[in-house]
GUSETOR-706474 format. One record per residue (C-alpha): x, y negated, z negated. Coordinates in steps of 0.2 Angstrom, whole numbers, padded with zeros to 4 digits, always signed. Each point is the difference from the previous one (the first is absolute). Layout:
<nodes>
XYZ ...
</nodes>
This chain:
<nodes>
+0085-0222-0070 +0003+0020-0001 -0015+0001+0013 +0005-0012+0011 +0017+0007+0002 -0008+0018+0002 -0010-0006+0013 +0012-0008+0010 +0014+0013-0003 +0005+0009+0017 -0009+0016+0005 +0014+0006+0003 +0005+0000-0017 -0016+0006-0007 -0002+0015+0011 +0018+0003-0007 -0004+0003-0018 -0016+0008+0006 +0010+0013+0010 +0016+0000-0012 -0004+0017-0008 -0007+0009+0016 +0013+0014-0001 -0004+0006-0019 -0021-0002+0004 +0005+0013+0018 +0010+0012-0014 -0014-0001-0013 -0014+0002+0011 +0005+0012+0012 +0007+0010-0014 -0019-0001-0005 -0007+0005+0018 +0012+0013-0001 -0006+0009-0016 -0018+0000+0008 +0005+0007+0018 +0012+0015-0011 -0012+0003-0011 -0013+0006+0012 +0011+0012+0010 +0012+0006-0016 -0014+0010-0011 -0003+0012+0017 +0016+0009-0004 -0003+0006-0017 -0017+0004+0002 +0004+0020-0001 +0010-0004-0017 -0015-0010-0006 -0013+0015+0005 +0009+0011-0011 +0003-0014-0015 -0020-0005-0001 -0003+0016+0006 -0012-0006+0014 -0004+0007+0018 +0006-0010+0014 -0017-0006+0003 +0000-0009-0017 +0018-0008+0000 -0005-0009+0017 -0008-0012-0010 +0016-0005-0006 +0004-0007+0016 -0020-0004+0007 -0005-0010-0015 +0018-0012+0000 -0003-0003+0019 -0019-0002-0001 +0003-0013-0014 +0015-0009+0008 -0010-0002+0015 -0015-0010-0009 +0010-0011-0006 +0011-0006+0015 -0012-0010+0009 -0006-0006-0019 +0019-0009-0003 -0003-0014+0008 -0016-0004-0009 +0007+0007-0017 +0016-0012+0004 -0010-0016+0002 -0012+0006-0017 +0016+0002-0012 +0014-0009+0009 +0010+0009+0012 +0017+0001-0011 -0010+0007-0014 -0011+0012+0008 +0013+0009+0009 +0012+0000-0017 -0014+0007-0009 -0005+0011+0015 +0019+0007+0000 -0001+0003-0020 -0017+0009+0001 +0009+0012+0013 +0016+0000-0012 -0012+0005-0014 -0012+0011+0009 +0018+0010+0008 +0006+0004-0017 -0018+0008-0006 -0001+0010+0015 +0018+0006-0007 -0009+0005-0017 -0013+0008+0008 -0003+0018-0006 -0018+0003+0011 -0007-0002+0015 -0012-0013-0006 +0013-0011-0008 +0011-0001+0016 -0014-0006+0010 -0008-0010-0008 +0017-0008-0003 +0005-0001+0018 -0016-0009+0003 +0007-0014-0010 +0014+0002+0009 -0006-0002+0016 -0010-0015-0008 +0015-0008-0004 +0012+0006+0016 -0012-0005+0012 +0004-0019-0002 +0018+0005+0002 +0002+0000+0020 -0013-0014+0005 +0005-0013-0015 +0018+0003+0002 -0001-0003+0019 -0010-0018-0002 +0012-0005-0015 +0013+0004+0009 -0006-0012+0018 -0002-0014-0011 +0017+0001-0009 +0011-0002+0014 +0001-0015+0014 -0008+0005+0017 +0016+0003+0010 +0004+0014-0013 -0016+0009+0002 +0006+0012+0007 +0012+0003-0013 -0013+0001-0014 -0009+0014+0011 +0015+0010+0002 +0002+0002-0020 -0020+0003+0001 +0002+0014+0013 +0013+0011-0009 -0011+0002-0012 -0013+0004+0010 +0009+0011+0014 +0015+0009-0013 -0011+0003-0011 -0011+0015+0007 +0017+0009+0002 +0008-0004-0015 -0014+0006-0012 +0001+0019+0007 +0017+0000-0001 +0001-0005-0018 -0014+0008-0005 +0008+0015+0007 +0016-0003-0010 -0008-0004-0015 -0012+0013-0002 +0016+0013+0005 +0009-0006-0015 -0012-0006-0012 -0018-0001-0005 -0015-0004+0012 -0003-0016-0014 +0015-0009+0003 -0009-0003+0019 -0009-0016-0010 +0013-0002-0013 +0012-0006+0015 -0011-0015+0002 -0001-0007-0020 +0018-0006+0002 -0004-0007+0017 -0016-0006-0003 +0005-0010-0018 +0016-0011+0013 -0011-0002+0012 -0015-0010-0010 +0014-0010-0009 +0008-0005+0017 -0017-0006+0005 -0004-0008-0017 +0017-0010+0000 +0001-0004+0020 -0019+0000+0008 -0008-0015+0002 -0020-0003+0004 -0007-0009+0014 -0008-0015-0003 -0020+0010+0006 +0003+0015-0012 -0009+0002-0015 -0015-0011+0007 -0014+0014+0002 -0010+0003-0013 -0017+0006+0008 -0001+0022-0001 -0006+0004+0016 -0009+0017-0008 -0010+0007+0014 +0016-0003+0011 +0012+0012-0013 -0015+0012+0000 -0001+0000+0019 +0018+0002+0001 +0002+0015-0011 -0015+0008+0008 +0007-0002+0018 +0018+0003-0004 -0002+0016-0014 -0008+0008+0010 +0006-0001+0018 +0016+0002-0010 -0006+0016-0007 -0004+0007+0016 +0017-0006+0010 +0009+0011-0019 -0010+0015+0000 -0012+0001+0015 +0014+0015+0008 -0003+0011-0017 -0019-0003+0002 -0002+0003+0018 -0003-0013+0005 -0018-0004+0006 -0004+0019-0003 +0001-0009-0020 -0018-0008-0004 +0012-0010-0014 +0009-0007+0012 -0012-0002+0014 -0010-0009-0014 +0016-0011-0006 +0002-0008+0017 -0017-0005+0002 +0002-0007-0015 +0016-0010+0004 -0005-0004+0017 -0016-0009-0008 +0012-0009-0014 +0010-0006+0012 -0013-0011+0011 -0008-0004-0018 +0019-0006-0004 +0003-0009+0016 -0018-0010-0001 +0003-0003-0018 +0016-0008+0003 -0005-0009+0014 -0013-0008-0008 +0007-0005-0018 +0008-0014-0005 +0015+0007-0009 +0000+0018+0008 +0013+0013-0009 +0006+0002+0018 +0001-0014+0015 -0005+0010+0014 +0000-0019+0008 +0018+0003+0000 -0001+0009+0015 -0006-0016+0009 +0017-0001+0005 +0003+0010+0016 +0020+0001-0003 -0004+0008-0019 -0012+0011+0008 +0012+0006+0011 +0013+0004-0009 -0011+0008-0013 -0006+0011+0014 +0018+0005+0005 +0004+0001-0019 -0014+0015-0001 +0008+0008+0013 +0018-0001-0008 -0005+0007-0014 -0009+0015+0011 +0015+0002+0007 +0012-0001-0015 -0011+0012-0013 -0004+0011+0013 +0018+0004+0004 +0003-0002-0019 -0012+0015-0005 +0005+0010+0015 +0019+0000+0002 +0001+0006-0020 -0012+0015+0005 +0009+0008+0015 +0016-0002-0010 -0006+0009-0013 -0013+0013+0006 +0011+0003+0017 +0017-0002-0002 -0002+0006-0019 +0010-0016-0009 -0005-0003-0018 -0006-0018-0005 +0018-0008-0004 +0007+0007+0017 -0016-0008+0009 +0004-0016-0010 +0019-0001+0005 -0003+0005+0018 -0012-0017+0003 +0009-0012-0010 +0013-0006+0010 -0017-0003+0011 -0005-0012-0015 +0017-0007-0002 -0002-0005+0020 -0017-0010-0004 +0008-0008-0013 +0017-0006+0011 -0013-0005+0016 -0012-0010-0011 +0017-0009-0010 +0005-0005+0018 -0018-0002+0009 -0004-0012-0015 +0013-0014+0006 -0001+0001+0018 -0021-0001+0000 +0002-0017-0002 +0010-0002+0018 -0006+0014+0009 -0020+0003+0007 -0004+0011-0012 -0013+0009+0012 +0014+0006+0008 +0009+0007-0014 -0016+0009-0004 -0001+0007+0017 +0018+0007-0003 -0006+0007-0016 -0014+0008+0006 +0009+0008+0014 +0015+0008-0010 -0014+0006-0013 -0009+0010+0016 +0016+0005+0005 +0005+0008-0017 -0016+0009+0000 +0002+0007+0018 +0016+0007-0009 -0007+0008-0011 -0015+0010+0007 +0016+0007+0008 +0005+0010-0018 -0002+0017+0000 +0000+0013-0014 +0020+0004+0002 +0003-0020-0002 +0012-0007-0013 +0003-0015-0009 +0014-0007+0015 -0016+0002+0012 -0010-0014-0014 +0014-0013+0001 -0002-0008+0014 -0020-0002+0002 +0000-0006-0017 +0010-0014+0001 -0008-0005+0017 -0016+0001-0013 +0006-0011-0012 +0006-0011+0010 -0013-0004+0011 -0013+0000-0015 +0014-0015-0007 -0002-0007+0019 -0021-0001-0003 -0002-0004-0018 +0009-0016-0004 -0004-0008+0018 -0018+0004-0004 -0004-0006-0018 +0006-0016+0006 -0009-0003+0015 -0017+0007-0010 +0002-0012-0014 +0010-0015+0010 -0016-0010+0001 -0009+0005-0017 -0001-0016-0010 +0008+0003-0016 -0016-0001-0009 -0007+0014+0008 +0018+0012-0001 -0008+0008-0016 -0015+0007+0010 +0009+0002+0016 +0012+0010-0008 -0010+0012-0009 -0013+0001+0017 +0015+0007+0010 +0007+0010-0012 -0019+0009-0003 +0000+0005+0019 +0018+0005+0002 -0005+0013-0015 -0014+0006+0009 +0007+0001+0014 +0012+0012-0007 -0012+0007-0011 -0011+0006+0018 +0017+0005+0009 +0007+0013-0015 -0020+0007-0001 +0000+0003+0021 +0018+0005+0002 -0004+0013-0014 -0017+0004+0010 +0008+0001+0014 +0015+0013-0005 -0013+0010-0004 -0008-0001+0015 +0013+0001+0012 +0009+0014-0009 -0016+0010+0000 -0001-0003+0020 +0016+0003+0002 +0002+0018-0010 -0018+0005+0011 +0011-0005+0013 +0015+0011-0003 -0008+0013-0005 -0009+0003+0015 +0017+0004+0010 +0004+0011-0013 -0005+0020+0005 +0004+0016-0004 -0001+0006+0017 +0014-0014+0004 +0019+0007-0001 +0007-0015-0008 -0013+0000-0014 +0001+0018-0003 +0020+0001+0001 -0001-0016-0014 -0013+0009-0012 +0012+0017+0003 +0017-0010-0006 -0011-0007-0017 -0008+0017-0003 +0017+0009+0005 +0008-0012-0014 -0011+0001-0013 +0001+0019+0003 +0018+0001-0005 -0003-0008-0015 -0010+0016-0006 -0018-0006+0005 -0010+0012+0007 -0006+0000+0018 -0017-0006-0004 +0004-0014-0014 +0013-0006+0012 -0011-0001+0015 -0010-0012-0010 +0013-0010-0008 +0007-0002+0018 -0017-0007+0006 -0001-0011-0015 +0015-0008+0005 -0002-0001+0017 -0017-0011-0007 +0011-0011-0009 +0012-0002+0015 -0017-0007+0013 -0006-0010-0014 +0018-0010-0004 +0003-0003+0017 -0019-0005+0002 +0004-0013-0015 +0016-0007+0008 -0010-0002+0017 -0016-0008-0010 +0016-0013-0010 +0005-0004+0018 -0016-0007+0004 -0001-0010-0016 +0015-0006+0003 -0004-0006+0018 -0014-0009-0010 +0008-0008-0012 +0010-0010+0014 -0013-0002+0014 -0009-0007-0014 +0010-0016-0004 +0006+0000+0020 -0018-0001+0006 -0002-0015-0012 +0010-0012+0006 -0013-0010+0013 -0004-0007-0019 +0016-0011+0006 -0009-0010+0012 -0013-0006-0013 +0018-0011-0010 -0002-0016+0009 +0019-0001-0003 +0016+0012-0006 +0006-0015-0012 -0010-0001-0017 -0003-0018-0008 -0006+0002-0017 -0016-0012-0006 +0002-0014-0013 -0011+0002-0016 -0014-0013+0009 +0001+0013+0014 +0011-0012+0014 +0015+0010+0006 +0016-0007-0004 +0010-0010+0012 +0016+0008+0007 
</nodes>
């Protein structure tokens, strides 16, 4: 009798105690996502206090950060696999625990070796974080809300980058480097019960049981090591490096072995098949290029503020969080009206206020203050609230919810390497450009030119009544006049970058025309889209 009523009970009704709890799974899980996204940008700022503490050159302590990232990066496009082997709701509690776990060992860690082997597990268990928070939250809440669940999904994604300088910064300032991973224990523990107590599975996880092996071998092959080369290939040089000339051969080769492996298993790790489906591949392509542009101007902005303008670490983080805080307010109000509005459109606003904030701000200069920032950066974080929202749901809108899992995991895997390839060529290119431009600069400089020799007189003349002699302040004087060319080369190089970051996301936007429509309708779990 209980059957007969369940199965002629109102959809409506089902849906409703399906959905009742949507609000605390967002809070748990994007608490979750959060962690991850922190995690990887927070360590960067107590990297001098952990040299001297392990008592490591900078070389060494980079594994800190390459190995996490490297591991993390595995894994995404693994999640939804893994979810569908162990049940999505346990994989990604047990995946938030092993993080937990792994954070507060990286706290004990008193050598090298135990930090990084530690932040591999960590890695191991953050990577499951973003891509299995993002399909867990699509199926918890009805279509017409959609954009609501991605809004909570992209504050983790889009804040964090900024917050995790900026309490890095503080914490490091007023305690130990440690408590970096012993903020997440507290975290981590309300976040696995949240999800233990609310979560639900779908009816299609825990149905896999076949390992496909050669696939996982493929994949770390491919993955590590083109991951390795985007992490390090700058302190290498590049292809001058037979490592890492040798590496991408290597990844190159693991990656066609990946893709024919995959596309001619039955239960492949990864369902390249997804990609079938031309709006998915569409808005995977643009999502690469959001995350170009977003981690490009993420690793850049921090470095001119600090190596130009000369601001410490918690300066740099209070000077781009009101930036943050604008992401966060756009994506809150983007995630109600995607429903009603042609999200192509919204994107296209985004995109255009995100080029317009980087136009401003290849206009900085070395005398720039923090008032000159303000603007830019809310223009910034606005229009990347405008993109990301809009995006995620026209991308996944006709998944079928079977398939969310890998699709999920899929998009997240080339966002990261997109950002991954944009940090490793903006950083390229700096140094190019500032080498070009400080040729440049000093081939207008002479001594047989009055301006230069009345500037090198006033340094040498300066230096002079401070009690150096003639010939020691001669040379202090050049010195200087050396450091002058190659900071305003820099801030000419950072204008160029900049310019970048934006025509990159601006010149994307003919993707649009791929979306057969601005209005997402989500897929049922047969894969028919859901009537209106």
């Amino acid at each position: 009798m209980a059957n007969v009523i369940a199965a002629t009970a109102p959809v409506e009704l089902l849906n409703e105690d399906r959905y009742k709890n949507r609000y605390i799974i967002a809070a748990a899980v994007s608490l979750a996502a959060m962690l991850q996204v922190v995690d990887s940008s927070i360590v960067n700022v107590a990297i001098p206090t952990m040299m001297g503490t392990l008592g490591v050159s900078l070389d060494e302590i980079s594994l800190v950060s390459t190995t996490y990232i490297i591991a993390s990066v595995i894994i995404i496009p693994m999640t939804g696999w893994l979810a569908n082997v162990f049940g999505r709701k346990r994989y990604f509690a047990g995946s938030i625990l092993l993080f937990t776990a792994a954070s507060f060992l990286c706290g004990t860690a008193r050598s090298l070796e135990a930090l990084v082997l530690w932040r591999i597990v960590q890695g191991i268990g953050g990577g499951a974080l973003m891509a299995t928070s993002q399909a867990i939250l699509y199926s918890s809440f009805p279509r017409e809300e959609t954009g609501t669940a991605m809004a909570f999904f992209g504050l983790g994604i889009m804040v964090g980058p900024t917050l995790g300088p900026t309490l890095g910064g503080w914490i490091t300032d007023n305690y130990s480097w440690p408590w970096i991973f012993y903020v997440n224990v507290p975290l981590g523990i309300l976040a696995a019960l949240m999800v233990v107590a609310y979560v639900h599975d779908d009816e299609s996880d825990g149905r896999s049981t076949r390992i496909d092996t050669l696939g996982i071998l493929f994949l770390v092959l491919s993955v590590g090591a083109l991951q390795f080369v985007l992490e390090r290939g700058e302190h290498y040089d590049w292809f001058d490096s037979g490592l890492i000339l040798s590496l991408l051969i290597l990844g190159v080769l693991g990656t066609v072995m990946l893709v024919w492996r995959e596309l001619t298993t039955a239960n492949p790790v990864i369902e390249f098949r997804i990609l079938k489906n031309l709006q998915y591949t569409a808005g995977t392509l643009f999502g690469i290029v959001v995350g170009a542009g977003l981690m490009g101007s993420v690793f850049v902005l921090p470095v001119f503020l600090q190596q130009i303008l000369g601001m410490s670490a918690l300066q740099t983080g209070m000077i781009i969080l009101p930036g943050a805080l604008a992401t966060a307010g756009a994506m809150l109000v983007v995630g109600r009206l995607s429903a009603r509005f042609d999200n192509r459109v919204l994107i296209l606003i985004g995109s255009l206020l995100f080029g317009a904030s980087m136009w401003d701000l290849s206009k900085l200069t070395a005398m720039s203050g923090a008032g000159d920032l303000f603007i830019p950066l809310i223009l910034r974080g606005f229009g990347l609230g405008l993109v990301f929202v809009p995006m995620t749901n026209l991308t996944l809108a006709q998944v079928k919810i079977s398939d969310l899992g890998q699709a999920t995991g899929l998009n997240n895997f080339f966002r990261q390497m997109g950002g991954s390839f944009s940090i490793a060529m903006m950083a390229n290119l700096l140094v190019h450009f500032t080498a070009e431009k400080k040729s440049a600069l000093a081939g207008h400089l002479s001594y047989f030119d009055p301006a230069t020799r009345a500037r090198l007189g006033s340094i040498t003349n300066a230096m002079m009544s401070r009690g150096t002699d003639a010939t020691t302040a001669q040379q202090q004087a050049l010195r200087i006049m050396d450091g002058m060319v190659a900071r305003q080369a820099a801030v000419l190089s950072f204008e160029k970058v900049f310019l970048i970051s934006g025509a990159i996301l601006v010149l994307a936007l003919p993707l649009l025309l791929l979306f057969p429509t601005g209005h997402p309708t989500r897929r049922a779990p047969g894969g028919a889209a859901h009537a209106e």
